[in-house]
MILUMRO-938875 format. One record per residue (C-alpha): residue in three letters; residue number from 1; x negated, y, z. Coordinates in steps of 0.1 Angstrom, whole numbers, plus 5000, padded with zeros to 4 digits. Each point is the difference from the previous one (the first is absolute). Last residue first. Layout:
N
   res     n      x      y      z
   ALA   NUM      X      Y      Z
...
This chain:
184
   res     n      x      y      z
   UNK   184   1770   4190   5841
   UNK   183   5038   4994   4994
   UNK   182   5006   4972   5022
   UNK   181   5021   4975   4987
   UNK   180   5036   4990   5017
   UNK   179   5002   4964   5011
   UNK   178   5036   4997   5013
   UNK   177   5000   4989   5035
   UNK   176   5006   4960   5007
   UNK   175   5037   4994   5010
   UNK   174   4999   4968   5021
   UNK   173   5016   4970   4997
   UNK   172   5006   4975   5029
   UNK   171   4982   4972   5024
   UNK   170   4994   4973   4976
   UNK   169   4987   4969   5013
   UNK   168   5003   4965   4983
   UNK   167   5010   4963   5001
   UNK   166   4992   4973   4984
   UNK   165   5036   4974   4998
   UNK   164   4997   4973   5023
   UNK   163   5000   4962   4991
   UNK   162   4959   4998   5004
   UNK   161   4982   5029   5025
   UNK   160   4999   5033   4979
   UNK   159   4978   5011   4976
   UNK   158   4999   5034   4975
   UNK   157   4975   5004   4973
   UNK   156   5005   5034   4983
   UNK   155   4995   5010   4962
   UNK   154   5030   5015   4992
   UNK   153   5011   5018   4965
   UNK   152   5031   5026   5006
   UNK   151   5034   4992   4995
   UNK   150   5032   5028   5006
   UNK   149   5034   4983   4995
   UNK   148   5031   5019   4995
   UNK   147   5034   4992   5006
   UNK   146   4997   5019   5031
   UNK   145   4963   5009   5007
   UNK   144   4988   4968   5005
   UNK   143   4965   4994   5009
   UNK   142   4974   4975   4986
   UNK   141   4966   4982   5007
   UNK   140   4983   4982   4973
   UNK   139   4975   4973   4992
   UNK   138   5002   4988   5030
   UNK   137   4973   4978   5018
   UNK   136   5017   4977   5032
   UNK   135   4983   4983   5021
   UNK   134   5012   4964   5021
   UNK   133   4982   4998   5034
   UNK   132   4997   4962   5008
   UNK   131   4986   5009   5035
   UNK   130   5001   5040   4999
   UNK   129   4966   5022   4992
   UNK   128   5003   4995   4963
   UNK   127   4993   5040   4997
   UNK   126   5024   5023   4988
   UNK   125   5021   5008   5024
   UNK   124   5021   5035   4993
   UNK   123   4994   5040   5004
   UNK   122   5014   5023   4978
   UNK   121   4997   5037   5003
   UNK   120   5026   5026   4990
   UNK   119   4997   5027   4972
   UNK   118   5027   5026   4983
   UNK   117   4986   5017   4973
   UNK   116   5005   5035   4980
   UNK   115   5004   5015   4969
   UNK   114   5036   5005   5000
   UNK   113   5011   5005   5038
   UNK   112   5002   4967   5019
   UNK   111   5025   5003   5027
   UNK   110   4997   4965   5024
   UNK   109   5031   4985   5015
   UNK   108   5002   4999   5039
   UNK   107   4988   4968   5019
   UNK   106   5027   4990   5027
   UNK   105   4977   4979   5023
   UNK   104   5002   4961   5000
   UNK   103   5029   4975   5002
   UNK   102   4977   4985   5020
   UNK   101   4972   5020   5007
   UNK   100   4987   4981   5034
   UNK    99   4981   4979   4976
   UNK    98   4988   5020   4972
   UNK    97   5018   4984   4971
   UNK    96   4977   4988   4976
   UNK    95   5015   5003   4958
   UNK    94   5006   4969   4984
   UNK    93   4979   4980   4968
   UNK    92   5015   4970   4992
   UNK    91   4997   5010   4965
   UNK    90   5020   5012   4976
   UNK    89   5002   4991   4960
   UNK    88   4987   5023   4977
   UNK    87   4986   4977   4978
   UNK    86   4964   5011   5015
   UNK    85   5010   4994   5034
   UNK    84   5017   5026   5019
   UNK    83   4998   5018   5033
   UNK    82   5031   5023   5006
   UNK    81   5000   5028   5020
   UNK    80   5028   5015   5017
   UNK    79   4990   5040   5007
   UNK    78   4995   5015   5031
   UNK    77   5003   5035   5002
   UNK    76   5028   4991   4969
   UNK    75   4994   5025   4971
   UNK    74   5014   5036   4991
   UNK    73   4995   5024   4974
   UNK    72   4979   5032   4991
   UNK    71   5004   5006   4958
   UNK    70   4980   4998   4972
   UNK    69   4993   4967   5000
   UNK    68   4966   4981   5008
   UNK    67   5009   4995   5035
   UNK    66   4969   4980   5013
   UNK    65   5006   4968   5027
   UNK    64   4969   4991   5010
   UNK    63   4994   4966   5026
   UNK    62   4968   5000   5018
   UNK    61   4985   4965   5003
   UNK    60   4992   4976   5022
   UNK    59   4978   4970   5010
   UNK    58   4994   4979   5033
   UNK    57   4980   4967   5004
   UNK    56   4973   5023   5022
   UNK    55   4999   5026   4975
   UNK    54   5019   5020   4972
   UNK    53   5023   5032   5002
   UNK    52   4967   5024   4989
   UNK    51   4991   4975   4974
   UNK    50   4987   5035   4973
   UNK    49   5037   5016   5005
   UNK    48   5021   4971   4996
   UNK    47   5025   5022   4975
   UNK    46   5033   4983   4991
   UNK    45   5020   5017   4973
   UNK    44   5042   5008   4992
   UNK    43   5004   5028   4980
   UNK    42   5034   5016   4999
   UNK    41   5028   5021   4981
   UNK    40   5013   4969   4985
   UNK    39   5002   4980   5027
   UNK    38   5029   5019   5010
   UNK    37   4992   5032   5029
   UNK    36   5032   5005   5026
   UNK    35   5012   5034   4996
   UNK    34   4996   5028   5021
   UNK    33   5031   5005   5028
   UNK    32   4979   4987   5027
   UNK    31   4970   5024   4997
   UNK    30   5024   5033   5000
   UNK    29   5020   5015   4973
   UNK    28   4999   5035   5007
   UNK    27   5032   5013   5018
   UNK    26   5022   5029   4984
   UNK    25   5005   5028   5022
   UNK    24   4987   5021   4975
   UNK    23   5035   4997   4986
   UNK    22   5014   5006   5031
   UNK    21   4983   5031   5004
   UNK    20   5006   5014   4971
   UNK    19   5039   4995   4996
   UNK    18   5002   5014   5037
   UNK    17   4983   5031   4990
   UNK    16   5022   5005   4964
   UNK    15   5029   4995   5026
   UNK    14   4988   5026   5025
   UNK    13   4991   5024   4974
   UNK    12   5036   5002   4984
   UNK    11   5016   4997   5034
   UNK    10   4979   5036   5008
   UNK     9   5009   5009   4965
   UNK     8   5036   4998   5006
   UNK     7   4996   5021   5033
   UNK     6   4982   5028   4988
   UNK     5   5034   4999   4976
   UNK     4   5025   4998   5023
   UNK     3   4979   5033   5022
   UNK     2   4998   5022   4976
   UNK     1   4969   5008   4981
């Protein structure tokens, strides 16, 4: 082979290498480019695990969040909830900011792969323990997901002293692990 030809293929091979490795130089879409979950793709539940949450004028539940689509998405770590009436009107029902907090820790989003939950505890007064304590019972408790509204059936009692809104604790969302079943 002469020597302007061995050196055509040389270029030849260096360009067909470059091409490669660029294109396998192509990033993955990471965590905080998936897209944020619609109300569509989830299930919104309460679970109070047996009265686990309740005791000494206290009471609780553990939020779930279930993606139910086929795809992994997005949600807020800490999610805006709304506590309704049964005409869907809100209630004076505010989340507790830890003292000390204010405006609070930066709370990443939550990815939720299809088939899975998200989870965070509730905590709120439930008890008439304040003088003229006024109490709350909604009938539901919503979240936006943009122009979408997710409800889910309520059952809490929530009190707080009289002309203040009832107030509760929610740390953040939690991915729960995907329940695969054994195969014994």
């Amino acid at each position: 082979m002469t020597k302007p030809a061995s050196n055509a293929v040389y270029v030849v091979v260096a360009v067909v290498l470059i091409l490669a490795s660029s294109a396998s130089a192509t990033p993955l879409p990471s965590a905080s480019t998936l897209l944020a979950c619609t109300a569509a793709q989830l299930s919104l539940s309460f679970d109070g695990e047996g009265g686990n949450f309740d005791g000494m004028s206290q009471s609780g539940t553990l939020l779930v969040l279930r993606n139910i689509g086929a795809q992994t998405c997005t949600v807020p770590g800490r999610p805006t909830l709304a506590f309704e009436d049964g005409s869907n009107t809100k209630l004076p029902i505010s989340l507790e900011t830890p003292p000390g907090m204010h405006p609070g820790p930066v709370i990443l989003s939550v990815a939720i792969p299809a088939n899975a939950e998200a989870t965070g505890e509730l905590h709120w007064v439930s008890g008439e323990v304040f003088d003229n304590s006024k109490c709350f019972s909604p009938a539901f408790v919503a979240i936006a997901f943009g122009t979408e509204t997710l409800r889910a059936p309520f059952t809490g009692h929530l009190c707080a002293p009289s002309g203040q809104d009832a107030k509760y604790r929610f740390a953040y969302l939690k991915r729960d692990p995907v329940y695969v079943r054994s195969k014994s």
